[in-house]
N, C-alpha and C positions, 0 to 999 in steps of 0.2 A: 504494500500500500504506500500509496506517498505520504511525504510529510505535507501538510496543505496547512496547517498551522506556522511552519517553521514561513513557508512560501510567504501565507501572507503576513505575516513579522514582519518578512523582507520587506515586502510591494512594498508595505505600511511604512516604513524607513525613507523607500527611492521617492514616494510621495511626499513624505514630510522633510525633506530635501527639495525636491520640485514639485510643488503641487500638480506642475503643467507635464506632467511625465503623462504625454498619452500612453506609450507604450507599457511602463508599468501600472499605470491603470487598469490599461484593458487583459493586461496576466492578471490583476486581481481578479477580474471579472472570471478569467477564466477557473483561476482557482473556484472564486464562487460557484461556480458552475461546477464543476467536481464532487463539490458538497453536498451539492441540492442546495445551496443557496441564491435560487433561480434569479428572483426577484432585486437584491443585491447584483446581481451579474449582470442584470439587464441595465440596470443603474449605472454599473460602474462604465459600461459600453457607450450607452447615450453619454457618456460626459466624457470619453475620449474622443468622442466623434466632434462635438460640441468644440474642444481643444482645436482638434487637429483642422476643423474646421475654420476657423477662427488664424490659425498660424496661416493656411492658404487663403483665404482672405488676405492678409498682411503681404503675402509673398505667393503669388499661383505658382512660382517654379520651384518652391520647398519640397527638395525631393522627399527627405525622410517625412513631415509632415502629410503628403500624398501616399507614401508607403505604407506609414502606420493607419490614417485613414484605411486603405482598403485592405491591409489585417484585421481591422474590427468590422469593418464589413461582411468580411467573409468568417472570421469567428459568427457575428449576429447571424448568418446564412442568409445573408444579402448578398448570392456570386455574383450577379450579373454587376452591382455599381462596386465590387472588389475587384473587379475584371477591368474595367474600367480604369480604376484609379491605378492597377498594378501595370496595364499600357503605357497610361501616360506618365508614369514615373520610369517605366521603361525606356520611353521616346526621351528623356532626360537622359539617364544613366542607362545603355542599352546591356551593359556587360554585367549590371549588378544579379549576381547571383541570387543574392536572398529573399530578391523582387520576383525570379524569376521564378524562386519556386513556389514563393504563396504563389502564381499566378497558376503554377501548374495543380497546388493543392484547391484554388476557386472553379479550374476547371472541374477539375475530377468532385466538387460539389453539385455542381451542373448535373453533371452522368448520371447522377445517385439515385 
């Protein structure tokens, strides 16, 4: 079994350091979501999105901003606007790997 305690101690730390951590927001969510703590997971997703949205407003060519958006897209099992946002962070950075493979994990959502 995981530690999902230990997890979210962490998150709980990288937030209280950055409030604006989409990224580790949306691991909390995910943690939450491990738990059954659905309702919490939902929460913690809509305010990464919220974030990340907010940073591409300020800058549309924020790659990681555009990246982390459609990580929690595709976490929420929203593929098609994860597809999306992992494109066009592509059309930025063509060669980033880590982009490339949520895009492959938002396909294989698609298929399901």
């Amino acid at each position: 079994m995981g530690r999902y305690e230990d997890a979210l101690a962490d998150f709980n730390r990288a937030i209280e350091i950055d409030e604006n951590n989409a990224y580790a927001i949306a691991n909390r969510g995910v943690t939450y979501l491990q738990i059954g703590r659905d309702q919490e997971a939902s929460a913690e997703f809509n305010r990464a999105l919220e974030i990340t949205n907010r940073r591409i407003e300020e800058n549309a060519g924020d790659f990681w901003a555009i990246a982390d958006r459609g990580r929690t897209y595709r976490l929420m099992g929203r593929f098609e606007e994860a597809i999306a946002d992992f494109r066009r962070a592509l059309d930025i950075d063509p060669n980033n790997a880590v982009v490339q493979t949520e895009l492959e994990k938002a396909q294989q959502g698609i298929r399901q």
